[in-house]
Structure formats: C-alpha cells, structure tokens
PDB file as gemmi writes it, atoms N, CA and C in Angstrom:
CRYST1    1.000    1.000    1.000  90.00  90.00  90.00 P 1                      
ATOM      1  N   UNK A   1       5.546   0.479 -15.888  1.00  0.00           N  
ATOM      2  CA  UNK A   1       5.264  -0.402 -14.781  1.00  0.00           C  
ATOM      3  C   UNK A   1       5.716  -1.817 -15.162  1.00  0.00           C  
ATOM      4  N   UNK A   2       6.745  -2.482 -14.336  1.00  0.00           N  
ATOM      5  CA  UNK A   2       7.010  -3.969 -14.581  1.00  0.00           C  
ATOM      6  C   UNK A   2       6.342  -4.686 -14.357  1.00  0.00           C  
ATOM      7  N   UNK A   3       6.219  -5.698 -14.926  1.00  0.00           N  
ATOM      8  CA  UNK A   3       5.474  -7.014 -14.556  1.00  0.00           C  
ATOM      9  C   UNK A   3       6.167  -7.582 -13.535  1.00  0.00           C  
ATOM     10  N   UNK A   4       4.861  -7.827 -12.133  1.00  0.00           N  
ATOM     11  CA  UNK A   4       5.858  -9.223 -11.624  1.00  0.00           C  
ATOM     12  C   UNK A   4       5.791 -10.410 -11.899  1.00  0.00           C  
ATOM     13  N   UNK A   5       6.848 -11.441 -11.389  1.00  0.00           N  
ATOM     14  CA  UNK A   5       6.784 -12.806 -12.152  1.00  0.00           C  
ATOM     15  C   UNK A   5       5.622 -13.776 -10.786  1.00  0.00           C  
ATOM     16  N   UNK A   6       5.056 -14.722 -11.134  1.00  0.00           N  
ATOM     17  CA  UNK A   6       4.069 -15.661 -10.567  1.00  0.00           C  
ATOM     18  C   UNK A   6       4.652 -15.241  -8.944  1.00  0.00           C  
ATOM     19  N   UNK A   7       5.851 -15.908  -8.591  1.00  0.00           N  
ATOM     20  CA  UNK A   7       6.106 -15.953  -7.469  1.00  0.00           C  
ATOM     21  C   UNK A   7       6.397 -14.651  -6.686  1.00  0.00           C  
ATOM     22  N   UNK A   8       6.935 -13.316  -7.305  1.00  0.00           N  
ATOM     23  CA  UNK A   8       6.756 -12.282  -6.884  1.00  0.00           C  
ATOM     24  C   UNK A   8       5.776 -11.718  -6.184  1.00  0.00           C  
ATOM     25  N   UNK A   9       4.945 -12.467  -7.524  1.00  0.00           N  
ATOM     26  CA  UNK A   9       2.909 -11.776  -7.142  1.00  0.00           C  
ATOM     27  C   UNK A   9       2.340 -12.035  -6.148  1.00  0.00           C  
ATOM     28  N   UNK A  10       3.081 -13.425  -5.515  1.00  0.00           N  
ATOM     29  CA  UNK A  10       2.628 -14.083  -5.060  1.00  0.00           C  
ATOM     30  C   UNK A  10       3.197 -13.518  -3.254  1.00  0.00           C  
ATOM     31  N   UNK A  11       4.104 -13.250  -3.070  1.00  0.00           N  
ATOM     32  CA  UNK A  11       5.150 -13.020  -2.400  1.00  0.00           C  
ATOM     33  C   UNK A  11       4.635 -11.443  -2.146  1.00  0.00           C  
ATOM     34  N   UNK A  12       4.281 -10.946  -2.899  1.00  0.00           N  
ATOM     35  CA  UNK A  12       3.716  -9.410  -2.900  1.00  0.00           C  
ATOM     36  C   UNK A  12       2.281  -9.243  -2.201  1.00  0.00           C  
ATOM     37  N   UNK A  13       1.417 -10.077  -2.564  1.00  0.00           N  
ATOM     38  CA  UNK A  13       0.304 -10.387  -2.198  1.00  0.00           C  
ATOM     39  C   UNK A  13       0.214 -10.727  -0.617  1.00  0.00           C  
ATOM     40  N   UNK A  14       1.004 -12.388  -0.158  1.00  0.00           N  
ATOM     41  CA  UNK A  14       1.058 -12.209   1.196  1.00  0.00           C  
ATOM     42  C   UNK A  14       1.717 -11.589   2.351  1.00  0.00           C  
ATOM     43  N   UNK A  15       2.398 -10.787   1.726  1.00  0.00           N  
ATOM     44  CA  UNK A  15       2.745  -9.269   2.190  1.00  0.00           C  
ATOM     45  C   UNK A  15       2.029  -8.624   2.597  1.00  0.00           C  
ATOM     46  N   UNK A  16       1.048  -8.111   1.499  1.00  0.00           N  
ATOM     47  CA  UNK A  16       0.231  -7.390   1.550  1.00  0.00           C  
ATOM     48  C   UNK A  16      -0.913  -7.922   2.516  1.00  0.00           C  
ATOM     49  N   UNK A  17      -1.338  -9.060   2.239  1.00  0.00           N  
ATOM     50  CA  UNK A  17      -2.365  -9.943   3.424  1.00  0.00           C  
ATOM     51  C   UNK A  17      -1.776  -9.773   5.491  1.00  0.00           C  
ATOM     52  N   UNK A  18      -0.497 -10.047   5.318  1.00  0.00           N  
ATOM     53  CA  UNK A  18       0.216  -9.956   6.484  1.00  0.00           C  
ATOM     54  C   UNK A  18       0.040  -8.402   7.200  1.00  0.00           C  
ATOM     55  N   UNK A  19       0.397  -7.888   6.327  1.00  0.00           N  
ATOM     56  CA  UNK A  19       0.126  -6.354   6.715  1.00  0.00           C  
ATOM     57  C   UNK A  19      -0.842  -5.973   7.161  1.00  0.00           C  
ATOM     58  N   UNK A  20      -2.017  -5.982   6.256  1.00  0.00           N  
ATOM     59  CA  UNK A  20      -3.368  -5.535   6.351  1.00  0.00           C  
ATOM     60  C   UNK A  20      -4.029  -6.310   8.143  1.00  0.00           C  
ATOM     61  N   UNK A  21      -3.699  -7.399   7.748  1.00  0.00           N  
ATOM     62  CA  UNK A  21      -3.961  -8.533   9.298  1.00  0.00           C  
ATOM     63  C   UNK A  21      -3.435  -7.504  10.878  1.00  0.00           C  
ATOM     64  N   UNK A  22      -2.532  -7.335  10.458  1.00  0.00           N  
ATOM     65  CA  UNK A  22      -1.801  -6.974  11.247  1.00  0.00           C  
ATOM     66  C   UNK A  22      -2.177  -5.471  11.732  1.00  0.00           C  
ATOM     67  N   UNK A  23      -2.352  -4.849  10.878  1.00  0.00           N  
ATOM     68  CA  UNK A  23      -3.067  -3.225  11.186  1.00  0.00           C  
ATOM     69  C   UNK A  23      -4.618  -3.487  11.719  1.00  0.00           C  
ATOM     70  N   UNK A  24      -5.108  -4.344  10.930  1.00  0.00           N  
ATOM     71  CA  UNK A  24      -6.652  -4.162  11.868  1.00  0.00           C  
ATOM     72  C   UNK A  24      -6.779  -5.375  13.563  1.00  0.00           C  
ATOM     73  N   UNK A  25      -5.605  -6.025  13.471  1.00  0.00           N  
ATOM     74  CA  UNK A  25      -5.491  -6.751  15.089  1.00  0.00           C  
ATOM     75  C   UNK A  25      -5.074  -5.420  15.687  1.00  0.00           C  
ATOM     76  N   UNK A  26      -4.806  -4.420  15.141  1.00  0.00           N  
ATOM     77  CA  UNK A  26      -4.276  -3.478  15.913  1.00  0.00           C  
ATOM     78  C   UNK A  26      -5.245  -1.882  16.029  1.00  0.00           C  
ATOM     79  N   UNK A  27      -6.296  -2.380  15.893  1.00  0.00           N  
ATOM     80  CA  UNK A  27      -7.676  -1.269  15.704  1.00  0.00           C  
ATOM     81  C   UNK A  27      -7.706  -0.548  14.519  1.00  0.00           C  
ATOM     82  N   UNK A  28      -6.477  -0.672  13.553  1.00  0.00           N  
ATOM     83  CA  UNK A  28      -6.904   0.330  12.460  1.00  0.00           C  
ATOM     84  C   UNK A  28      -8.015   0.027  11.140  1.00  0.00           C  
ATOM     85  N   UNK A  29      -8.844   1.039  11.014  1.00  0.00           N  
ATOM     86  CA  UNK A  29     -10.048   0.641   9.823  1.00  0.00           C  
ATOM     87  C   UNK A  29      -8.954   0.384   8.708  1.00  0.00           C  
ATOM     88  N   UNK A  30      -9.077  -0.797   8.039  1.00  0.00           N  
ATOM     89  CA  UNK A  30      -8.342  -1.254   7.001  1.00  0.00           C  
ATOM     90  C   UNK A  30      -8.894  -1.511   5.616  1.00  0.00           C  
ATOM     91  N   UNK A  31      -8.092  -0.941   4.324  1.00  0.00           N  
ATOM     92  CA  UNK A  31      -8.611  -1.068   2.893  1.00  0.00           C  
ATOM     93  C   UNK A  31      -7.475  -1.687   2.355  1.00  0.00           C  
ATOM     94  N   UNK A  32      -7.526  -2.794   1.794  1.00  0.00           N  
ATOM     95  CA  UNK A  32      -6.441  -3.666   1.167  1.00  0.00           C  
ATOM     96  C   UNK A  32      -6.989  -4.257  -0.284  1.00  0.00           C  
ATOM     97  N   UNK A  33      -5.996  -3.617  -0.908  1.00  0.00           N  
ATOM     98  CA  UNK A  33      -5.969  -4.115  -2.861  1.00  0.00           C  
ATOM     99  C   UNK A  33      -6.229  -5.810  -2.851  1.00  0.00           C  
ATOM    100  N   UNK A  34      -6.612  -6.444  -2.124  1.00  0.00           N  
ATOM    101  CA  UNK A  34      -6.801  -7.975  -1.963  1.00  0.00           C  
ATOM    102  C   UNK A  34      -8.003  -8.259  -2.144  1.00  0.00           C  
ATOM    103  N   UNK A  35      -8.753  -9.558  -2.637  1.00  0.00           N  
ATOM    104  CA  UNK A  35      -9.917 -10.294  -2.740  1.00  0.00           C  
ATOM    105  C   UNK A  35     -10.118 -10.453  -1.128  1.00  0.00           C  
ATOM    106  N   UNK A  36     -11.675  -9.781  -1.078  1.00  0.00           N  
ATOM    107  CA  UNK A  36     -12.445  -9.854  -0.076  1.00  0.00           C  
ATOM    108  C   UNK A  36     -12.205  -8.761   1.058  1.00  0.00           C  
ATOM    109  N   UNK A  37     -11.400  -7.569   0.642  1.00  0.00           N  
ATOM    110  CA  UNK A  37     -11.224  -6.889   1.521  1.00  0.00           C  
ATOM    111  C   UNK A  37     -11.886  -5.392   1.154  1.00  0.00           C  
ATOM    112  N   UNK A  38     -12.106  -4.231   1.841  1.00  0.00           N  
ATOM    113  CA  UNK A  38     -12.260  -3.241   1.199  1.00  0.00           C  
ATOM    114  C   UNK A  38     -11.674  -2.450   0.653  1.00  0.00           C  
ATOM    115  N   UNK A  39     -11.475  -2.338  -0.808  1.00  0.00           N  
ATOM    116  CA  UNK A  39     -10.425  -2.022  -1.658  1.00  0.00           C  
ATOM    117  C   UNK A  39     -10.457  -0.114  -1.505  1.00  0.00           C  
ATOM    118  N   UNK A  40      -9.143   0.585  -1.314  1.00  0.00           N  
ATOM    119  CA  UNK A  40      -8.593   1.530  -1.296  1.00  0.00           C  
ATOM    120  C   UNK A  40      -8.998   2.364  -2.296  1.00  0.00           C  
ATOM    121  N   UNK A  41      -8.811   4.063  -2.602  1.00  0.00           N  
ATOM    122  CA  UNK A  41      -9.660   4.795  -3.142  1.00  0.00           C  
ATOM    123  C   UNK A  41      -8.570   4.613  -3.770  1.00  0.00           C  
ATOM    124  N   UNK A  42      -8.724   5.312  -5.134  1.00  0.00           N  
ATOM    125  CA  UNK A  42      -7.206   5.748  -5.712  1.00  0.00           C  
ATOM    126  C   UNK A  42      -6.838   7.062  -5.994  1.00  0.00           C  
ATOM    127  N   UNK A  43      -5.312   7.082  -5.665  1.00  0.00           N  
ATOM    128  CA  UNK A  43      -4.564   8.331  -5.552  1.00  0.00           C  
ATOM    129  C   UNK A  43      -3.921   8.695  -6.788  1.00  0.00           C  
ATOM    130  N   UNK A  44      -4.092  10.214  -7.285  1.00  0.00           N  
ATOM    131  CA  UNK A  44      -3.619  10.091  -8.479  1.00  0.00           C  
ATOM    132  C   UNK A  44      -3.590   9.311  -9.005  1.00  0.00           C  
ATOM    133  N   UNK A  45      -4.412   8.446  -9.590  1.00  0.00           N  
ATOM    134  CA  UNK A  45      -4.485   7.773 -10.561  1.00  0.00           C  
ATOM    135  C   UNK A  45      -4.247   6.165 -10.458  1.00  0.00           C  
ATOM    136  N   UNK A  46      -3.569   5.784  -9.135  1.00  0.00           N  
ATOM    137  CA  UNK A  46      -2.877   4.566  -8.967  1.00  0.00           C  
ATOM    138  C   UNK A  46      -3.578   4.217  -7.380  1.00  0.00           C  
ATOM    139  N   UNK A  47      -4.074   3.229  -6.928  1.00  0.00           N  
ATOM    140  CA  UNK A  47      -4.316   2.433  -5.869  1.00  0.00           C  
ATOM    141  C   UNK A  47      -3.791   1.705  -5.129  1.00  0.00           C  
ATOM    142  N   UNK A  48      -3.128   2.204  -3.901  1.00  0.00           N  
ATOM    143  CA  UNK A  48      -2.259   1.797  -3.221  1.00  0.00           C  
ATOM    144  C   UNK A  48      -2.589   0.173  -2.581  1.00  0.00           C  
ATOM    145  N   UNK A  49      -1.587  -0.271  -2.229  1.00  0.00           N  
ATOM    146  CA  UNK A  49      -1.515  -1.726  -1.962  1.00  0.00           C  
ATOM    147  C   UNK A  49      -2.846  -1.702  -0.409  1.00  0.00           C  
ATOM    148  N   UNK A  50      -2.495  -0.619   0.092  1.00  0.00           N  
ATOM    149  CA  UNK A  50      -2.691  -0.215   1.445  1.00  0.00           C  
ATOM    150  C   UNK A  50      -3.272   0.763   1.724  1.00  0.00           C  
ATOM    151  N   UNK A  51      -4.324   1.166   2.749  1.00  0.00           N  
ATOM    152  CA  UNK A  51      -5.043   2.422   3.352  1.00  0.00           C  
ATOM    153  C   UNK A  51      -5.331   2.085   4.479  1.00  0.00           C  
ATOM    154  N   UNK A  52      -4.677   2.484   5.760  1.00  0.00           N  
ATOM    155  CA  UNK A  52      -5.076   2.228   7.194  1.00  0.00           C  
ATOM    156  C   UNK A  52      -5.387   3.531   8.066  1.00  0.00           C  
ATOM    157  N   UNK A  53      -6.414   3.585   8.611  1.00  0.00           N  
ATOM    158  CA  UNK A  53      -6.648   4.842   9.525  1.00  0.00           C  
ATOM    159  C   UNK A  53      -7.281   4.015  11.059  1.00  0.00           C  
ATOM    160  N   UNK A  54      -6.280   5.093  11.911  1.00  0.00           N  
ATOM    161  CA  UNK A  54      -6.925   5.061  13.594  1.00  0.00           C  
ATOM    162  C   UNK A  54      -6.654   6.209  13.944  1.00  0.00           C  
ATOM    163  N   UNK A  55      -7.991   7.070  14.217  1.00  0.00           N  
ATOM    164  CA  UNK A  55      -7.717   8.432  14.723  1.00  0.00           C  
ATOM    165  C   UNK A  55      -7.027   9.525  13.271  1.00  0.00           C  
ATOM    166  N   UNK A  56      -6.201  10.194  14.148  1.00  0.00           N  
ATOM    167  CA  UNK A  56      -5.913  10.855  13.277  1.00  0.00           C  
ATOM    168  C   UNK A  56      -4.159  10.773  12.425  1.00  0.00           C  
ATOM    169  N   UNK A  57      -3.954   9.476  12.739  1.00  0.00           N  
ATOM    170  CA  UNK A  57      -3.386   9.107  11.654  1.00  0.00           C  
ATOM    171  C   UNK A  57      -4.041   7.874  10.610  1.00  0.00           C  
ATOM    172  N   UNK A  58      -3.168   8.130   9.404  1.00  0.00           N  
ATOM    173  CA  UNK A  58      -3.756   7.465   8.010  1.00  0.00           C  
ATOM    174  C   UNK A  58      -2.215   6.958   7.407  1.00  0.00           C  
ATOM    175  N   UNK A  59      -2.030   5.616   7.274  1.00  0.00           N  
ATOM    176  CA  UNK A  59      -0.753   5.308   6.923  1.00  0.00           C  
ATOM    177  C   UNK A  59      -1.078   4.773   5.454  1.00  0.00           C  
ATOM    178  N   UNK A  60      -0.463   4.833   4.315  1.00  0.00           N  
ATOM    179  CA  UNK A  60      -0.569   4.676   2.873  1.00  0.00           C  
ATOM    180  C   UNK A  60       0.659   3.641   2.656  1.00  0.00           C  
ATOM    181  N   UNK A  61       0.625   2.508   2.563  1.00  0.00           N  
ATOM    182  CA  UNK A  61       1.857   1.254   2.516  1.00  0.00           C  
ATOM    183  C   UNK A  61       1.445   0.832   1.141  1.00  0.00           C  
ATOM    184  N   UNK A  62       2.298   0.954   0.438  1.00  0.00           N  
ATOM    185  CA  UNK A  62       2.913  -0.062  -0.719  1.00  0.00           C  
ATOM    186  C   UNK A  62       4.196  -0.974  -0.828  1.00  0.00           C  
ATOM    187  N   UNK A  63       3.665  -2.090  -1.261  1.00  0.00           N  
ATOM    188  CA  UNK A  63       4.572  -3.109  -1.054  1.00  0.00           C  
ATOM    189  C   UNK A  63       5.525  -3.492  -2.159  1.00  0.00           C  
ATOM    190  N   UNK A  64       6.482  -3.695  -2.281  1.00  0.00           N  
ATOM    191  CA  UNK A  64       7.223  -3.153  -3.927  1.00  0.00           C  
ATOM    192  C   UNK A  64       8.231  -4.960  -3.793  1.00  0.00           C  
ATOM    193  N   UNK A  65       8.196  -5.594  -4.880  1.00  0.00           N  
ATOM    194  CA  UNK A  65       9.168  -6.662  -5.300  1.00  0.00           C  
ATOM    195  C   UNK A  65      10.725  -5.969  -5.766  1.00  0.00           C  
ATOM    196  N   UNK A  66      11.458  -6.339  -5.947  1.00  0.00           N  
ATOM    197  CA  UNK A  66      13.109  -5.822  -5.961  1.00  0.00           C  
ATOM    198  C   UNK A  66      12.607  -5.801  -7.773  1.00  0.00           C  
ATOM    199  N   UNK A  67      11.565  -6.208  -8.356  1.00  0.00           N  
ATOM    200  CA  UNK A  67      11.236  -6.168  -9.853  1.00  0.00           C  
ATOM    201  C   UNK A  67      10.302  -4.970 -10.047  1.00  0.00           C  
ATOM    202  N   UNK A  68      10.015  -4.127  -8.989  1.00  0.00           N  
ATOM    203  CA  UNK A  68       8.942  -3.525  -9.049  1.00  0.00           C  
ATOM    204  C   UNK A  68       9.360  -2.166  -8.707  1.00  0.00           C  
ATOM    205  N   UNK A  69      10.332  -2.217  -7.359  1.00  0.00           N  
ATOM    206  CA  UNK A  69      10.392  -0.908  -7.060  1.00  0.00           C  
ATOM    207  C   UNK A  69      10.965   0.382  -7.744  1.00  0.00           C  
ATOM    208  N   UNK A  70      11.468   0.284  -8.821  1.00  0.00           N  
ATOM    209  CA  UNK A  70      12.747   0.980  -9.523  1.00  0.00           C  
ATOM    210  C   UNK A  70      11.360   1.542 -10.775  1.00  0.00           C  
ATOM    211  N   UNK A  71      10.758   0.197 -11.221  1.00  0.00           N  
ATOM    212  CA  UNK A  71       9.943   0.689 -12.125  1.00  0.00           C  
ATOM    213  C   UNK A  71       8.278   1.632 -11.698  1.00  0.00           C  
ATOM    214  N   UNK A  72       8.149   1.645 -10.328  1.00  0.00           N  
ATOM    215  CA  UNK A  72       6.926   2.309  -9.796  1.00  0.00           C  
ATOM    216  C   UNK A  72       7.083   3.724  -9.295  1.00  0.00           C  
ATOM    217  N   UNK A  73       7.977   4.261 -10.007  1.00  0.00           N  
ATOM    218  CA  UNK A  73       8.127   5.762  -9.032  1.00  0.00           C  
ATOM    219  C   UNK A  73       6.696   6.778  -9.066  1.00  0.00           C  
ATOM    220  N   UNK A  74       6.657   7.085 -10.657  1.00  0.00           N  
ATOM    221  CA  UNK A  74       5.228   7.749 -10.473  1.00  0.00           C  
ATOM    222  C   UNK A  74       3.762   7.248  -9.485  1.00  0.00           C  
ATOM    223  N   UNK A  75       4.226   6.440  -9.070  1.00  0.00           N  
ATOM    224  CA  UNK A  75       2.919   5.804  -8.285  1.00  0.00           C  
ATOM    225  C   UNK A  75       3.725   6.043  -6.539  1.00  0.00           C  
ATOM    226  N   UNK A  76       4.910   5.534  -6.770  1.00  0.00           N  
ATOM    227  CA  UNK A  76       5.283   6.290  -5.183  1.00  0.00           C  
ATOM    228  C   UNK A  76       5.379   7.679  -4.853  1.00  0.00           C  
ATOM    229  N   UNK A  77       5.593   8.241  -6.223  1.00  0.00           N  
ATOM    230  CA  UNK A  77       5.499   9.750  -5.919  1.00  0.00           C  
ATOM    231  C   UNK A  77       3.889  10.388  -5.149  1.00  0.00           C  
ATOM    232  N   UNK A  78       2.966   9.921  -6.209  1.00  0.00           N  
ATOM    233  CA  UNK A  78       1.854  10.182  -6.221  1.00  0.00           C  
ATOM    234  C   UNK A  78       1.476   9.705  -4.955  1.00  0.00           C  
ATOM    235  N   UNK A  79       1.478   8.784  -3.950  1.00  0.00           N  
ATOM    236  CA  UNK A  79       1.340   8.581  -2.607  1.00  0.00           C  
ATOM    237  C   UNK A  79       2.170   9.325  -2.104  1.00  0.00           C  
ATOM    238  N   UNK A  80       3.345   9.859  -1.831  1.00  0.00           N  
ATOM    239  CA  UNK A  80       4.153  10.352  -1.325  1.00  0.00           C  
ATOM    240  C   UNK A  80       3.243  11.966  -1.396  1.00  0.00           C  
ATOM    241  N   UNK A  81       3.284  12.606  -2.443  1.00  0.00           N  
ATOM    242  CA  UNK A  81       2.742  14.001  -2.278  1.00  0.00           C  
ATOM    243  C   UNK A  81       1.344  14.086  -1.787  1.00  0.00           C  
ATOM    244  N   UNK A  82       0.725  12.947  -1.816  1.00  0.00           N  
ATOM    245  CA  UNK A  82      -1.085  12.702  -1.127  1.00  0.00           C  
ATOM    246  C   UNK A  82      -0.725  12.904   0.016  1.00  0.00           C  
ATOM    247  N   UNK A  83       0.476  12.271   0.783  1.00  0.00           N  
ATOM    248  CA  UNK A  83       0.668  11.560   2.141  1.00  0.00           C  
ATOM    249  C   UNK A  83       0.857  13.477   2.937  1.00  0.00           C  
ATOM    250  N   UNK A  84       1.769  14.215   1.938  1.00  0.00           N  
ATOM    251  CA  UNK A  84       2.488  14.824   2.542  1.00  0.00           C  
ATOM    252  C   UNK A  84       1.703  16.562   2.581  1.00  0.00           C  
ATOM    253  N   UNK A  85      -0.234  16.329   2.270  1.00  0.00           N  
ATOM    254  CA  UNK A  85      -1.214  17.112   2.251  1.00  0.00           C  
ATOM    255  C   UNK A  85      -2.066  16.709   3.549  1.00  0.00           C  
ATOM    256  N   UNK A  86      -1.643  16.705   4.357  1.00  0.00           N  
ATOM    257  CA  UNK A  86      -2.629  16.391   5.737  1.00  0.00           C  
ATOM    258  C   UNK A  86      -1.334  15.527   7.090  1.00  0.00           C  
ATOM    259  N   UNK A  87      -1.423  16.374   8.361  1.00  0.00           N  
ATOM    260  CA  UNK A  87      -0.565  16.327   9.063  1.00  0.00           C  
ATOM    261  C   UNK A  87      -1.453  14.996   9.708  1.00  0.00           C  
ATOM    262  N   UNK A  88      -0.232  14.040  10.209  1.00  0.00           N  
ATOM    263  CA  UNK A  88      -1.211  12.418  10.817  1.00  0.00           C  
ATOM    264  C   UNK A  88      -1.322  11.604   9.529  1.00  0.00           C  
ATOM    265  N   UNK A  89      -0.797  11.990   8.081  1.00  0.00           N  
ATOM    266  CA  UNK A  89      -0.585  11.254   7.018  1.00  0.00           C  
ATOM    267  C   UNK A  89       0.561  10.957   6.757  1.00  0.00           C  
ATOM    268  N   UNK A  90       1.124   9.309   6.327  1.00  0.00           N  
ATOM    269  CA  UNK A  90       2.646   9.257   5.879  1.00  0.00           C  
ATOM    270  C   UNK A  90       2.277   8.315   4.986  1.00  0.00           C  
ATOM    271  N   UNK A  91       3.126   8.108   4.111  1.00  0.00           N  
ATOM    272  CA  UNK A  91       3.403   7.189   2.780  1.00  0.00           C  
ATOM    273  C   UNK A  91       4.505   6.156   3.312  1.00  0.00           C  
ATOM    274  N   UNK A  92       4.573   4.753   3.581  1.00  0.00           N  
ATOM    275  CA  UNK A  92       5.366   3.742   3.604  1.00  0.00           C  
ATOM    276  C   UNK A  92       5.442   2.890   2.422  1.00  0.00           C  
ATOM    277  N   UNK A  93       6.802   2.802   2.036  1.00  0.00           N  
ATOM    278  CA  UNK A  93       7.044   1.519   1.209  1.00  0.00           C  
ATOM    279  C   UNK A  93       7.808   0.408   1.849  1.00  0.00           C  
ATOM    280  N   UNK A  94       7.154  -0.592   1.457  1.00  0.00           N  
ATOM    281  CA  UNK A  94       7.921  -2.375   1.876  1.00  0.00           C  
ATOM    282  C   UNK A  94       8.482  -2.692   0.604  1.00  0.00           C  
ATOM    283  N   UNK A  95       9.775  -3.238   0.518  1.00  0.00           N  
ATOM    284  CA  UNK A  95      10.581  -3.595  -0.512  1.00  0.00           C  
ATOM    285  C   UNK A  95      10.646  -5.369  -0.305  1.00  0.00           C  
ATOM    286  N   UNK A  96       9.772  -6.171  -0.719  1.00  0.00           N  
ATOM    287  CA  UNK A  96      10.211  -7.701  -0.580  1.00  0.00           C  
ATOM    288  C   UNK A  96      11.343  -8.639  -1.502  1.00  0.00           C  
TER     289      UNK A  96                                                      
END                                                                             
C-alpha cells in the first residue's frame, strides 16, 4: 500500500467528503471513512472509503490518488468480489 503525499490526502479526503454529501442529499443511508461520519464495516480486511445504501441497492466507492491506485489492488479486489455477492451491489472506483 503507498503512501499518499499531504496534498493527495488531502485531495482524497475532499473527494471523499463531496461524495458522501452528495449520496445522502440524495436519500442514501451513508458510511464514510471521514471524522464525524459513520464509519463503514470492513471488507476483507480493508474499509472502504465509502458505503451507501437506498433500497435495494448498496454502492461500495473508493477513491484512489494516481499514487494510490496501481498500489491498492488487493483492496479493490476485495470490494469488487463483496460487491459481486448480492444482486443491487456494485463496487465503484474514483481515480483523482
């Protein structure tokens, strides 16, 4: 797993804030890896950036830096095969 640099983190983070905002203006119950939000269960082993459910879909978003994405596969995998055990489930990645 790479490190990101300050501004990445940073850049990754209000990503991740933007997102999350954005799914619950839009009715979905929202769990976001962020301070003050309700943090996401973890999947295989790794905790996605993201957990949104309305009804009977459940969308799984991770947000990946151009420093990040190459080095996170086992963790996209591991959302990816969660996503792909229940129909109304998908795995999204954001590349910033």
């Amino acid at each position: 797993m790479t490190k990101r640099t300050k501004t990445g983190q940073k850049k990754h983070d209000e990503s991740v804030l933007r997102s999350a905002e954005w799914y619950k203006k839009h009715g979905f119950i929202t769990k976001a890896d962020l301070p003050g939000w309700n943090k996401p269960e973890e999947i295989g082993g790794f905790i996605p950036d993201l957990i949104v459910k309305k009804g009977k879909k459940e969308i799984i978003l991770e947000v990946e830096t151009k420093n990040t994405d190459i080095s996170d596969t086992d963790q996209q995998k591991a959302f990816k095969k969660y996503s792909e055990r229940k129909e109304g489930r998908t795995f999204r990645k954001k590349i910033i």
